[in-house]
C-alpha positions in Angstrom: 75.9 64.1 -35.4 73.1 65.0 -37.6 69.9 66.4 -35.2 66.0 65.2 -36.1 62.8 66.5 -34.7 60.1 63.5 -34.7 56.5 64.5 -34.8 54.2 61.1 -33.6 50.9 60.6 -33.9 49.7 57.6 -31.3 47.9 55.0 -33.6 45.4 53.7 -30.8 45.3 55.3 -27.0 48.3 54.5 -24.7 48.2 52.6 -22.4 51.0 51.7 -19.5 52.4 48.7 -21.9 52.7 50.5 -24.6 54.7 53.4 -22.9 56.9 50.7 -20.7 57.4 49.2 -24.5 58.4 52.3 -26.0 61.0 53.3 -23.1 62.5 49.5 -24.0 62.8 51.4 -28.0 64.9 53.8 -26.5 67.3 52.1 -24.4 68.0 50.1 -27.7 68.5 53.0 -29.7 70.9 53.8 -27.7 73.2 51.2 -28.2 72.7 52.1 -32.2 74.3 55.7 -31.3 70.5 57.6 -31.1 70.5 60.0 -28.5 67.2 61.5 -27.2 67.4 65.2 -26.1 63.9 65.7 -25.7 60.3 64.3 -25.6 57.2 66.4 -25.1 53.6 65.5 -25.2 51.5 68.0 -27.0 48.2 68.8 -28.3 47.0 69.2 -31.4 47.8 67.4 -34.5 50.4 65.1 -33.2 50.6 63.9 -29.7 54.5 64.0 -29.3 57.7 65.9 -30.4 60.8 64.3 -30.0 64.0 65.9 -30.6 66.9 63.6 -31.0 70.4 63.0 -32.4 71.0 60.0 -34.2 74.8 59.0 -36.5 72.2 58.4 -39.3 68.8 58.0 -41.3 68.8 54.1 -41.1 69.0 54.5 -37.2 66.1 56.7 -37.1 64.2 54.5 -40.0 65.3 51.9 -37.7 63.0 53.4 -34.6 60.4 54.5 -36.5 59.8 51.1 -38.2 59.9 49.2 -34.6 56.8 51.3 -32.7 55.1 51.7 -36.5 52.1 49.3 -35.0 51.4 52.0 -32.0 52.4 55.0 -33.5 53.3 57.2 -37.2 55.4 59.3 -37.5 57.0 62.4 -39.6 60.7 62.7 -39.1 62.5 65.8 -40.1 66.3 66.5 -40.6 67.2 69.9 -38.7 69.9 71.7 -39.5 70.8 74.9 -37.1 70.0 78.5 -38.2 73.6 79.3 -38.2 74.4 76.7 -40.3 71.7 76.8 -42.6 72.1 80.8 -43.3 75.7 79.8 -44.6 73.9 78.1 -47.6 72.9 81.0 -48.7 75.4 83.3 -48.4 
């Protein structure tokens, strides 16, 4: 299952709502096969990191598009190091 890494930007401040709405996101993400690994809060640029596996980019598009009024974000494909320096060999 292809892996992403999800950097968000929080669009207005959080508040308790918005988190409580968010962790109702995830639970439905699951049932579309999205499979969070990790979430950290950071500082800096963006305010969170989220590292997840998902069977597709529509279920990630999917996510992205249902917190868009709270927060943005910039989703990245990762492929592993192993993987990737067989590309160029």
């Amino acid at each position: 299952m292809p892996r992403y890494i999800q950097l968000v930007k929080f669009r207005k401040k959080p508040t308790k709502e918005m988190i409580k709405q968010n962790l109702e996101f995830l639970e439905r993400e699951k049932k579309m096969g999205v499979q969070i690994k990790e979430i950290y809060w950071t500082l800096g640029r963006y305010d969170v990191v989220v590292i997840l596996d998902a069977p597709n980019e529509k279920a990630v598009m999917q996510g992205a598009l249902a917190r868009a009024e709270n927060m943005s974000s910039e989703t990245m494909i990762a492929v592993p190091a192993e993987e990737a320096r067989k590309l160029v060999e």
